[in-house]
DORO-778199 format. One line per 3 residues: for each residue x, y, z of C-alpha. Coordinates in steps of 0.5 Angstrom, whole numbers, plus 500, padded with zeros to 3 digits. Layout:
<rs>
X:Y:Z  ...
</rs>
This chain:
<rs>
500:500:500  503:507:497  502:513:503
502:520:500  503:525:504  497:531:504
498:536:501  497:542:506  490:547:502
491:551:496  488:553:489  493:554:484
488:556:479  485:561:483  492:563:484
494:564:477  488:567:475  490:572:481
497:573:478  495:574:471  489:579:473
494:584:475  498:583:469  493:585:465
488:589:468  491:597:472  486:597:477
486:591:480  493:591:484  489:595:488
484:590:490  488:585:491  494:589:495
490:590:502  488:582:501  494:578:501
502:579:502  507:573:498  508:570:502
500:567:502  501:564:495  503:556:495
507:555:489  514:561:489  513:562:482
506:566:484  509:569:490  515:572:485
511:574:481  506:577:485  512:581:489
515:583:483  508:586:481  508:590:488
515:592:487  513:595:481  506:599:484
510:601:490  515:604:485  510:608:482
511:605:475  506:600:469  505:593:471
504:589:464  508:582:462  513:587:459
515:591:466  513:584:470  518:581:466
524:586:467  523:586:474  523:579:475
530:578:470  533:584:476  531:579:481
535:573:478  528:570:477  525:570:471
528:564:468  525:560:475  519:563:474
518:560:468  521:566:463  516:570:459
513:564:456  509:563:463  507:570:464
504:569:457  500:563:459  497:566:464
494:571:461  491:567:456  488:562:461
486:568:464  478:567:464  476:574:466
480:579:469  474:583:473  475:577:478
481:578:482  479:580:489  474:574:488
480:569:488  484:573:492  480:572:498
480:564:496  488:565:496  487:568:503
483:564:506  487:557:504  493:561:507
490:562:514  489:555:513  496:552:512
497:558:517  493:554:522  496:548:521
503:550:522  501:553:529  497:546:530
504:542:528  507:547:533  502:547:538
503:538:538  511:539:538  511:543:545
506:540:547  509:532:546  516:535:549
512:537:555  519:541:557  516:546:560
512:545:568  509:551:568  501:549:563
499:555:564  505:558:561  503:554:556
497:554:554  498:562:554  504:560:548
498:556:544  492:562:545  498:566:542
499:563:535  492:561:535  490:569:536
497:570:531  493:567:525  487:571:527
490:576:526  492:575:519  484:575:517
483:581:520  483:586:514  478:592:515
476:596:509  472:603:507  465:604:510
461:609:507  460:616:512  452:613:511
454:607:514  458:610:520  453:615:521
448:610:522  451:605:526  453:611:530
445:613:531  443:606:534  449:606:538
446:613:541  439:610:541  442:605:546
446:609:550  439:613:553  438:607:557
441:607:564  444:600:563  447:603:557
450:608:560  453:604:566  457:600:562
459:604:556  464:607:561  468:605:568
469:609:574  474:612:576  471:613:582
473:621:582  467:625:580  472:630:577
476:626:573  470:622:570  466:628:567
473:631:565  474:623:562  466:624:559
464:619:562  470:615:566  475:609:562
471:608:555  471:601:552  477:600:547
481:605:549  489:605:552  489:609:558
496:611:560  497:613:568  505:616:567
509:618:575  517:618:577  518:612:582
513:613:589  509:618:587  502:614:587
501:611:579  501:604:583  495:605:588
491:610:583  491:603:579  489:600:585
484:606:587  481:605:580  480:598:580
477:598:587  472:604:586  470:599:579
469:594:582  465:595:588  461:601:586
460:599:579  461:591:580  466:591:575
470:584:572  477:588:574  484:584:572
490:586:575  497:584:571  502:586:577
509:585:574  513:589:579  509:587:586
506:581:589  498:579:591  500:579:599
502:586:598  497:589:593  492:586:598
494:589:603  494:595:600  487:595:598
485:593:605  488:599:607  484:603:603
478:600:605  478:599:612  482:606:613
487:603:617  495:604:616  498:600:611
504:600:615  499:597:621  496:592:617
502:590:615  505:588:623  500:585:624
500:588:631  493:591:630  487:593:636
481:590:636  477:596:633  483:595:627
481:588:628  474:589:626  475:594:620
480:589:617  474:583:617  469:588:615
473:590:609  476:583:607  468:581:607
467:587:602  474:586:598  472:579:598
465:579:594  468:583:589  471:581:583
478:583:583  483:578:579  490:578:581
495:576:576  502:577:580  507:573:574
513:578:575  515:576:567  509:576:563
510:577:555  504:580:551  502:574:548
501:571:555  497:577:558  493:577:551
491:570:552  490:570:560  486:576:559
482:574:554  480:567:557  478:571:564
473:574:559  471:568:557  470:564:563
468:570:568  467:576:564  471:582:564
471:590:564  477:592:566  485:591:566
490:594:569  498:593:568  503:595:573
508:597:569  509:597:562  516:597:561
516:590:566  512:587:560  516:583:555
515:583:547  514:577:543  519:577:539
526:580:539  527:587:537  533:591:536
533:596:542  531:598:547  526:604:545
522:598:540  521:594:544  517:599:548
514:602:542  511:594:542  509:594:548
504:600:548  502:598:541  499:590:543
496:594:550  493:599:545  491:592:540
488:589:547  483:594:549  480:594:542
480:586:541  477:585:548  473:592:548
474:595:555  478:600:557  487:598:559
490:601:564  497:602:564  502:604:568
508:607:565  515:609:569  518:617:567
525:618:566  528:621:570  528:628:565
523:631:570  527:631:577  533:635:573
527:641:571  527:647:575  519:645:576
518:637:577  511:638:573  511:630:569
510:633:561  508:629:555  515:630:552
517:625:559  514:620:555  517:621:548
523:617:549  519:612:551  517:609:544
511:611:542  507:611:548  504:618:547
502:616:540  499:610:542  495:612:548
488:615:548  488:618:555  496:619:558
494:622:566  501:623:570  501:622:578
504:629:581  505:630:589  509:636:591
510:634:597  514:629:594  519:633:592
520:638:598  520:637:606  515:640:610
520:644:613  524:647:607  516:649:604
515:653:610  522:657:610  520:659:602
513:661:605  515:663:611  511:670:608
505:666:606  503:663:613  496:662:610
499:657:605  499:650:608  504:646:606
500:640:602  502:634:604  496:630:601
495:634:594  495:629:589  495:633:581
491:628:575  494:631:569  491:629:564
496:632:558  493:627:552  485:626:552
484:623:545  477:624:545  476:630:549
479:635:554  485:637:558  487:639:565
489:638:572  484:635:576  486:635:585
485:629:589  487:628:596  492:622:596
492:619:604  499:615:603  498:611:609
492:608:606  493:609:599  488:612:597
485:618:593  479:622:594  476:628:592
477:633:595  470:636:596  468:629:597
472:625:603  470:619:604  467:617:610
472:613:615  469:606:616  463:606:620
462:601:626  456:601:630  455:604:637
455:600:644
</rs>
């Protein structure tokens, strides 16, 4: 018995028609070009005559059999391709040329086919060698090639102003109803903050939350995905590359319960202190907050945590602490890259799972040489393309960060009315895609990591009298 090895999906014919419209008909490269890339086509020649076609497009210049012709020699490839005489042939079997985007999108379609196999294939391989302990880890490099072959299908295309205008009517329509209008945005819990937002966290948007180490970006993103997830019932992922659990738990008991951070952290605790914490464990624990604390992470394995977390709980929320710690995918040349990278697959994750992605970012160190310490989007600019890929960009700034309370009232000694601010917290939001800019104050309470309004401080946790 003779076995013949399967030969992976493919369609010659469609593939010549394809080659041979674009050696005949002017218009029709832009048809196929957003569709396929070479290396979508099964057999070289194809391929080779395909490039040359775009090569001779890009460069502004006729594609015929004659150009085509020429550029394939310039190559080293015509006589491999099969000389003139083939791309004659091609085009005398032509069947007609006003079908090219038609057997394109057969073309693509058996691509991502054998692309798929080919991430199947390597999904076996690890899986067989089962070198790695970790299945989580594993299962995260799977959803990763999987969602790569997605990826490769997505081609978006022009819509008329019509259809956009409709679509935006009945999106409109739908947000007149209260539920609408609770989810189309989440709550940052500031109520300065959410009207300068238009609402709070919008749903695809990358929100970048920028600070100089120790100013508070850690426990505003705590904040954040505790007012969300208590006051909204929000599904909140948080991925924490730089802190553990156990110390982001104990930051949000802290903001909870009202009790010092430090204190939670001894142990040593009254019995008033006591009953705080368990109040506050009680009302942490029925939210739906979910931790992440892996300290390497790279883009395709939060991708694929997080859309699974989507799947199996639902999912409005996610928070990244920090950016800069997330490891890309693939090697990259320098440093300034492989940020870039970062900001760009975050900016891809808020779009694909439609909620909005927090991230924090750390600031160079180009603020602390300045006379005034105020963070300026200019910051961030070393930072790859992190200002460009952001719909939001917010900096945390405390002034009392970066002067002692004795030396303030030494410059203010004139002023005595002009108390030192140790609790004043600035959101400067320097980026706002979609809407204003300006600088919203909040009061930062350190020993609990929590933020506040100011017009609005939240009321000390309450126990019962007697």
């Amino acid at each position: 018995m003779i076995v013949t090895e399967k030969l992976p999906p493919h369609d010659i014919e469609a593939e010549k028609a394809v080659v041979a419209s674009l050696l005949v008909d002017p218009e029709a490269i832009y048809k196929v070009a957003p569709l396929l890339k070479g290396e979508d086509f099964f057999r070289e020649e194809h391929r080779w005559i395909y490039e040359a076609c775009r090569e001779l497009w890009q460069r502004g210049e006729a594609i015929n059999q004659v150009t085509v012709a020429h550029e394939l020699a310039r190559r080293g490839l015509l006589e491999q391709t099969g000389g003139v005489a083939y791309l004659s042939q091609l085009v005398a079997e032509l069947p007609t040329p006003l079908v090219a985007e038609h057997y394109a999108r057969i073309v693509q379609r058996d691509a991502i086919y054998r692309s798929l196999l080919q991430a199947a294939q390597e999904i076996a391989q690890f899986a067989y060698r089962a070198e790695d302990p970790d299945v989580g880890r594993v299962l995260a490099r799977a959803e990763a090639l999987i969602a790569a072959v997605r990826q490769t299908q997505e081609v978006r295309d022009f819509q008329h102003l019509r259809e956009v205008l409709e679509e935006y009517q009945r999106s409109q329509a739908a947000l007149t109803s209260p539920v609408a209008a609770e989810a189309r945005a989440i709550t940052t819990g500031y109520m300065d903050l959410d009207t300068l937002l238009l609402g709070g966290l919008k749903r695809a948007e990358l929100i970048i939350v920028a600070a100089r180490t120790g100013l508070g970006k850690t426990s505003l993103l705590l904040n954040f995905a505790r007012n969300a997830a208590l006051r909204q019932k929000a599904t909140v992922a948080i991925f924490s590359l730089e802190m553990a659990a156990e110390q982001l738990a104990q930051r949000l008991l802290a903001m909870e319960s009202g009790v010092d951070s430090a204190r939670i952290g001894t142990g040593v605790l009254n019995d008033r202190e006591e009953r705080l914490i368990s109040r506050a464990i009680g009302r942490l624990a029925d939210a739906s907050i979910y931790i992440d604390d892996s300290p390497v992470l790279t883009m395709a394995e939060i991708r694929a945590k997080a859309r699974r977390l989507q799947v199996e709980r639902g999912l409005d929320l996610v928070l990244v602490d920090y950016l800069q710690l997330v490891r890309p995918d693939l090697r990259l040349e320098n440093r300034v890259q492989e940020v870039s990278y970062i900001s760009r697959s975050l900016k891809a994750l808020a779009r694909d799972l439609d909620v909005p992605v927090v991230a924090a970012a750390q600031l160079s160190r180009a603020a602390d040489t300045r006379a005034s310490h105020i963070p300026q989007l200019s910051d961030l600019r070393e930072s790859g393309s992190i200002e460009q890929d952001a719909d939001v960009v917010m900096f945390v700034y405390r002034e009392a960060a970066y002067i002692r309370k004795e030396e303030w009232e030494e410059m203010h000694k004139d002023k005595p009315s002009q108390a030192y601010p140790a609790e004043d917290a600035q959101i400067i939001v320097a980026k706002h895609r979609n809407g204003p800019t300006s600088t919203i104050h909040l009061r930062f309470r350190q020993k609990i990591a929590r933020f506040e309004d100011l017009l609005v401080q939240e009321a000390e946790a309450w126990e019962p009298q007697g």
